[in-house]
C-alpha positions in Angstrom: 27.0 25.2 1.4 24.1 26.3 -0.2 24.1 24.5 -3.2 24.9 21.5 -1.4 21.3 22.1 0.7 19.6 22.5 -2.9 21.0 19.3 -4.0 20.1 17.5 -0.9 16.6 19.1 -1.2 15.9 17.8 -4.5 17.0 14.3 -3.8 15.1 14.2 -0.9 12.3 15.2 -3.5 13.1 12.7 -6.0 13.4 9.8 -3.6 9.6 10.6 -3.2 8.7 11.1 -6.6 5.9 9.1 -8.1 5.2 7.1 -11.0 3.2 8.8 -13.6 -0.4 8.2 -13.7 -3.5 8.1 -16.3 -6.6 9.5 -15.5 -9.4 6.9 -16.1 -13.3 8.8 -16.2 -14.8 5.6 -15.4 -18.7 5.2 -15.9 -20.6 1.9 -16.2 -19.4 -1.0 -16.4 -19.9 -4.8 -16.8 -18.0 -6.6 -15.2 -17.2 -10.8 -15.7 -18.1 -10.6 -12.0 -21.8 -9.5 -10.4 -22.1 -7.5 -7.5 -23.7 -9.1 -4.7 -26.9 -7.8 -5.8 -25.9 -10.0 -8.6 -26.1 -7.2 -11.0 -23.2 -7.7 -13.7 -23.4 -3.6 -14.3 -20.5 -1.7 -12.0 -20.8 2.2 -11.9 -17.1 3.6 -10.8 -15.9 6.5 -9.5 -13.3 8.7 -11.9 -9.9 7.7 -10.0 -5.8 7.7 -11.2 -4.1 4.9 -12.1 -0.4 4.2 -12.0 0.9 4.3 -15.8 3.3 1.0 -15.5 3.7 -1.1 -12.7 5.9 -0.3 -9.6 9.8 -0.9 -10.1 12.7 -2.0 -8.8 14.0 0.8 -8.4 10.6 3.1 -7.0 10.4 -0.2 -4.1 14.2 0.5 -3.2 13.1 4.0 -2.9 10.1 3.4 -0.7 12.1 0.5 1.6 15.3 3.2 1.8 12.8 5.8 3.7 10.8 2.9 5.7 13.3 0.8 6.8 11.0 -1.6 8.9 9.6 -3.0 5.0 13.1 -4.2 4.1 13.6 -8.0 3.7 15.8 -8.3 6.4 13.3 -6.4 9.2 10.0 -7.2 7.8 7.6 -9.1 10.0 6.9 -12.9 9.0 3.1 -11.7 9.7 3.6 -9.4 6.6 5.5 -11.7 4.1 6.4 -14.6 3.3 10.8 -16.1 3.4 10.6 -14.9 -0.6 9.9 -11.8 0.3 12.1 -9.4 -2.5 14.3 -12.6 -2.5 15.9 -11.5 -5.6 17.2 -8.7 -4.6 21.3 -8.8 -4.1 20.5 -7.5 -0.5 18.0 -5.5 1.7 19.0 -2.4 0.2 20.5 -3.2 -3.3 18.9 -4.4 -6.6 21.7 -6.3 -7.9 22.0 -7.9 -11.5 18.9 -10.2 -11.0 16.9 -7.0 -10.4 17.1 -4.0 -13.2 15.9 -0.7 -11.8 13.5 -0.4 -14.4 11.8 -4.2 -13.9 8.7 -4.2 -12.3 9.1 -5.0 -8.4 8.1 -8.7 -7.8 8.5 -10.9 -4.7 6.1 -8.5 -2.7 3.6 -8.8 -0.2 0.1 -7.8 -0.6 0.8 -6.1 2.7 3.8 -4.0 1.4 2.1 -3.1 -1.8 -0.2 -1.6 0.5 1.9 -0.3 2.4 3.6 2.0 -0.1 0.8 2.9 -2.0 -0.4 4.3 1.4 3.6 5.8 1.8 2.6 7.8 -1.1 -1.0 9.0 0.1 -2.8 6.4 -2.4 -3.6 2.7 -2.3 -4.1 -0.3 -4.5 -6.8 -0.4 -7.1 -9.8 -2.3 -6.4 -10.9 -5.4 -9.2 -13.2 -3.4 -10.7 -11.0 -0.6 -11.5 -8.0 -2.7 -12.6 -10.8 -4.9 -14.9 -11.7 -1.6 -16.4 -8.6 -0.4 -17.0 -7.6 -4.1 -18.1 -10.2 -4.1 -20.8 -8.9 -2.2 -23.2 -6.2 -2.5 -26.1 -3.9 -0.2 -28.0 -7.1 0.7 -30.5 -10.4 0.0 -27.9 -11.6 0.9 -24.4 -13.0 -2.6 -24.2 -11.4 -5.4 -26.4 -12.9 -8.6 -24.4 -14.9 -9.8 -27.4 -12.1 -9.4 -29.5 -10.4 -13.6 -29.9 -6.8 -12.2 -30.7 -6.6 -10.3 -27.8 -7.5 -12.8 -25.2 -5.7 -15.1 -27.3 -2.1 -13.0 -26.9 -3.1 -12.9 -22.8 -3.3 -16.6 -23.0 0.3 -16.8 -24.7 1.6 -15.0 -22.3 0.3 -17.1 -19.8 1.8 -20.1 -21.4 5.5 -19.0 -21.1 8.2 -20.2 -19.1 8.0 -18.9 -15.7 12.1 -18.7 -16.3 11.9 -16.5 -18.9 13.5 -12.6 -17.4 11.2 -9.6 -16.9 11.1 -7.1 -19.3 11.8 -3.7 -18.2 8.1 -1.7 -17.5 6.4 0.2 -20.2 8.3 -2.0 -23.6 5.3 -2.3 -25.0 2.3 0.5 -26.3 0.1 1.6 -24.1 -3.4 0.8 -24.1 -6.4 2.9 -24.5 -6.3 5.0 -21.6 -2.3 5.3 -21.6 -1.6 2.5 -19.0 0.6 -0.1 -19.9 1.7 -3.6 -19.2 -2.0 -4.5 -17.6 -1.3 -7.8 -19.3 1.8 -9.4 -20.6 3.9 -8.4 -17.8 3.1 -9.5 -13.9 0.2 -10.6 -12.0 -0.8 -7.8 -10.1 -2.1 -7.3 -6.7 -5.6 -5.4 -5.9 -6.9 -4.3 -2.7 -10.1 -6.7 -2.6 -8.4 -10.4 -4.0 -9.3 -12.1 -1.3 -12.7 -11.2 -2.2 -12.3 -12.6 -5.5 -13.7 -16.4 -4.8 -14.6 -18.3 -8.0 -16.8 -21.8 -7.8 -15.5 -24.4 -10.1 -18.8 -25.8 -9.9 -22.2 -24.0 -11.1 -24.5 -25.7 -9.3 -22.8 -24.3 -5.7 -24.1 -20.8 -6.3 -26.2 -20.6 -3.1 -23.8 -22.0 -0.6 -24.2 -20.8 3.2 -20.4 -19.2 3.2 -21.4 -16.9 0.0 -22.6 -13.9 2.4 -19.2 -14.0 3.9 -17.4 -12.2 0.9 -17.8 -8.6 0.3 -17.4 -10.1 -3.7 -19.9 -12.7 -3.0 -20.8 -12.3 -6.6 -17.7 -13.9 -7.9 -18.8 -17.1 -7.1 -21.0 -16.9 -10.4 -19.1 -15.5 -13.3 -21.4 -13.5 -16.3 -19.4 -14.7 -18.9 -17.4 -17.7 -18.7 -15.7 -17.3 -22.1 -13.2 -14.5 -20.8 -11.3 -17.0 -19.9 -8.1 -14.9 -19.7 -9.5 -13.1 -17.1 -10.5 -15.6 -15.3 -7.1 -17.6 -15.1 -6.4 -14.3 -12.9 -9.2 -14.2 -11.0 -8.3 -17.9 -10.1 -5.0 -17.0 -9.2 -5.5 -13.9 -6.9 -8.2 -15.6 -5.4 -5.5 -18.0 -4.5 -3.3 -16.0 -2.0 -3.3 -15.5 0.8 -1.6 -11.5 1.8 1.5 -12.6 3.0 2.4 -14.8 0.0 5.0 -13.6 -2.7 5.6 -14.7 -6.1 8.4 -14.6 -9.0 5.4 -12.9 -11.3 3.4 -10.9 -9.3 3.8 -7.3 -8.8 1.4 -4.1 -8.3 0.7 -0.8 -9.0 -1.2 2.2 -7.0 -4.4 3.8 -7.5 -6.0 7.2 -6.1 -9.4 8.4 -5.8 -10.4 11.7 -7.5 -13.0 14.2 -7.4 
């Protein structure tokens, strides 16, 4: 009996457990997005960030304990009829969905929702830019044309083509992986990320309404690569899932 409590303690633990995370010091930063001061300079906090996106598996784990997130109880309000759609059921991965594959077909709500499960929350643009900057060999690589030209191979690729299991590929600078190359990922300010198509509409009456009001005039229009994803996020709308967009968590730190 008692070994069978100490098992059923340590499952009960592991069903919990979270991914790994990297420490990122942060500092100053320029960002291809201004503040709305309009300064292009971003000072951030030290803060943790999840070392490979959230998988499969870690999702199954966090729907399993709050059962009112599975795809067969969630609230249209909080995602979309794709919502973990290629799962074989509310509750089981399937062969369409390895355990180790990051988690797609999710809400910005319930990526919220269990980075808050797990006492965190979703990195804001500036940190996942920052943390996005940097190659295997650089803190920030943005000036460097072969890496923004592998991004923008990636982005040309079958939408068809299978996920690749999380962390396949070398870490970057800081140790996090799979920042690009992988999924889209969700932040916890996209819908603040509005971009203008148009230069000349920089001082329209609607650009006080956006806590990222900035966005709408981009410092430097040849990081093209990370603009395609500003251009997508700024897309959604928090209900809406895709086949290539995933998330990870961040957390604040002293």
């Amino acid at each position: 009996m008692r070994s069978q409590l100490l098992a059923l303690i340590l499952l009960a633990g592991a069903a919990h457990a979270a991914p790994e995370q990297v420490v990122l010091d942060g500092g100053r930063f320029e960002s291809v997005l201004p503040q709305p001061d309009e300064t292009a300079i971003v000072t951030l906090k030290r803060f943790a960030l999840d070392r490979h996106p959230v998988t499969n598996a870690e999702f199954l784990e966090f729907v399993t304990a709050h059962p009112e997130w599975r795809r067969d109880a969630i609230a249209p309000l909080f995602a979309d009829a794709q919502y973990l759609g290629h799962w074989a059921g509310a509750s089981a991965l399937g062969d369409t969905a390895r355990a180790r594959q990051p988690v797609t077909r999710v809400s910005w709500f319930a990526a919220k929702a269990y980075c808050e499960a797990r006492g965190a929350r979703l990195p804001t643009w500036y940190e996942w830019e920052y943390a996005a900057a940097a190659d295997e060999r650089s803190p920030d690589a943005r000036k460097d044309a072969q890496w923004r030209q592998r991004i923008l191979d990636w982005y040309a690729q079958p939408s068809s083509i299978p996920l690749r299991d999380v962390e396949a590929t070398p870490p970057n600078w800081y140790g996090v992986s799979d920042l690009h190359g992988l999924v889209w990922e969700w932040v916890l300010d996209y819908n603040a990320l509005l971009v203008s198509d148009d230069g000349r509409e920089q001082d329209g009456a609607d650009k006080t309404l956006y806590c990222g009001a900035g966005a709408l005039s981009v410092e430097d229009r040849e990081q093209y690569a990370v603009l395609m994803r500003i251009a997508f996020l700024s897309s959604l709308e928090a209900r809406y899932t895709t086949s290539g967009l995933g998330f990870r968590c961040a957390e604040d730190l002293p």
